[in-house]
N, C-alpha and C positions, 0 to 999 in steps of 0.2 A: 407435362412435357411430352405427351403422347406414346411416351413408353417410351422414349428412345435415350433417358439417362445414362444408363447404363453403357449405351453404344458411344453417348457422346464423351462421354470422361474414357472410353477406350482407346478413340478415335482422335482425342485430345494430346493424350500419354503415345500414340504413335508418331502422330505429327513433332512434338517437340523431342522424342527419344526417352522416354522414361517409361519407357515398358519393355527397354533394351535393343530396342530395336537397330540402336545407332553403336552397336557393338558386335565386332568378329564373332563367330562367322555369320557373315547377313547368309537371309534368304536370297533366292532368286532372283524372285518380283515381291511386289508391294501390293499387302494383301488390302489395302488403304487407298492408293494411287496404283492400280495396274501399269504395266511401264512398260510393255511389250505390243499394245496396241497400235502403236504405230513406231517412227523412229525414235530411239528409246535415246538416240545419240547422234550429233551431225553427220550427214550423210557421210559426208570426209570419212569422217572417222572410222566410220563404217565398212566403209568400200576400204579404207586402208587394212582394217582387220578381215577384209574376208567374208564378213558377214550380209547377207543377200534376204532380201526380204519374203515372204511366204509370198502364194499367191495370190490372196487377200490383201496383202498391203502388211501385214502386223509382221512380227517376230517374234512371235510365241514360241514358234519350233527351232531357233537358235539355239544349239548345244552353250547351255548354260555357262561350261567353263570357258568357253568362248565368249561370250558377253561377259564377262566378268573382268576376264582379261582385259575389254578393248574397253570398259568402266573404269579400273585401275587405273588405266596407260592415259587415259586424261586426265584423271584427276593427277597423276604424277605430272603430266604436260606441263597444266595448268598453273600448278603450284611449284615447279622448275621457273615456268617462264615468266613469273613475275616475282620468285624469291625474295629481295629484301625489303620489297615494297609490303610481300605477305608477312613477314618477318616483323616490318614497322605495326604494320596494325595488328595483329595479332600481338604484340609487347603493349598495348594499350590497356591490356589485361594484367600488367604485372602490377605490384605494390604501389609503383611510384608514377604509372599511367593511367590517365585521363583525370590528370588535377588542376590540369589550366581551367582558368574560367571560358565560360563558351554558350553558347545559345543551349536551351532543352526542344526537346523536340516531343508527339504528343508519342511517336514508336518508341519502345519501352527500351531495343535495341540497338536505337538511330541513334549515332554518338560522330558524327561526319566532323566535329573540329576536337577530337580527343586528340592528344599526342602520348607516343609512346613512352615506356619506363626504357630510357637509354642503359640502366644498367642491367637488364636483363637481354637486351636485344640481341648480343652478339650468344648468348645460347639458346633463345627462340632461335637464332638463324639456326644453329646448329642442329637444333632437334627437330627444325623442321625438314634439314636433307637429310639426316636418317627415316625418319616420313617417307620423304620422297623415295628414296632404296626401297623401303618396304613396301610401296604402294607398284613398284617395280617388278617387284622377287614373284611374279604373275606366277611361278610353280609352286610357291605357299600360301594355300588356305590363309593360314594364321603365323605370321612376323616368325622366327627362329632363336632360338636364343642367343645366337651370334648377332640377330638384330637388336634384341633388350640390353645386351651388354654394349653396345657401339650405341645406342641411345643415351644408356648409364651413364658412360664414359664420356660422352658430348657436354654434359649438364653435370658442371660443378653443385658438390650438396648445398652449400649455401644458397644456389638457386634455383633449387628445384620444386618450388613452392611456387617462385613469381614466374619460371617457365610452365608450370600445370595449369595455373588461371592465366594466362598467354593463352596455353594452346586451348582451355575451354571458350575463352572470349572468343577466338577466331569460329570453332565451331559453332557455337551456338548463333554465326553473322553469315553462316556460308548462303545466301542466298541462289535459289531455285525459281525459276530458270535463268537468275539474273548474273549468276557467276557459273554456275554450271549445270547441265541437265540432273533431274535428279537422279538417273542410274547410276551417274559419275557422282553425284554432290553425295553420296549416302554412303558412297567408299570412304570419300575424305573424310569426314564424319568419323566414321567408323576407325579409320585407321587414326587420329586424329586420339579418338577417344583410347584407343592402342595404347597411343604413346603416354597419355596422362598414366594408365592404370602400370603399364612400366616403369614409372616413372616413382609413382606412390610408394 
């Protein structure tokens, strides 16, 4: 392997999140995918938050809780602006979603004709706009407990098994750069995984 085992199952467990990577509080940057070399995020979005690029072109020297912030505030956009549609696929993960029959595909994750577990759906919605609040509360590091209780409260007990594999199915789909940059996609992620461990 030319030595580089060891790098690679590192490098592996960061990419997919099991080396915690995809849990509060992230890093910065991405010691894997540097993210600050160039625009880490649509200019828009940029220019909306204030943030202005070094004279090199990168944004290395963007105050941190600055980019974090304008990371957050998309990934809350985001997952605002197409709510029940994220809500339907993300319930494709409960008990009683993705049981129609349907083409296989060779991506291990490519599941494009599953249909959702309708009887979870309307508390994925739920647990996904406290999501969204927390992905929001940009002056908290890490969700509040007025957040974990208002998540609690959204998800009746009897579904909070088929809302935690919901919210992991959608995580583990958030495609980069195909649904959102990864400085934004690694919030959602994260806050995402939030909610499941509140939720436990």
């Amino acid at each position: 392997d030319g030595g580089f085992e060891n790098d690679r199952k590192a490098f592996s467990e960061m990419i997919l999140g099991k080396d915690g990577s995809w849990h509060l509080p992230l890093t910065h940057d991405d010691p894997l995918q540097p993210l600050y070399r160039g625009p880490p995020l649509p200019l828009a979005v940029l220019q909306a938050a204030g943030i202005v690029a070094d004279a090199d072109g990168t944004y290395e020297s963007t105050d941190p809780m600055i980019m974090a912030q304008a990371c957050r505030l998309m990934a809350a956009w985001k997952l605002a602006g197409n709510g029940m549609n994220v809500a339907k696929f993300a319930a494709r993960g409960g008990p009683q979603g993705s049981k129609n029959p349907r083409k296989s595909f060779g991506a291990e994750l490519a599941d494009p004709y599953a249909k959702p577990d309708d009887a979870v759906l309307s508390s994925v919605d739920e647990a996904l706009r406290v999501i969204f609040f927390a992905l929001k509360a940009t002056d908290q590091e890490i969700p509040n407990e007025e957040l974990v209780a208002m998540l609690k409260n959204a998800v009746p007990a009897v579904q909070v098994s088929g809302v935690v594999s919901s919210l992991a199915y959608l995580r583990d789909r958030i495609g980069v750069p195909r649904d959102l940059p990864l400085a934004a996609g690694r919030y959602l992620r994260a806050y995402l995984n939030w909610g499941i461990d509140a939720l436990r």
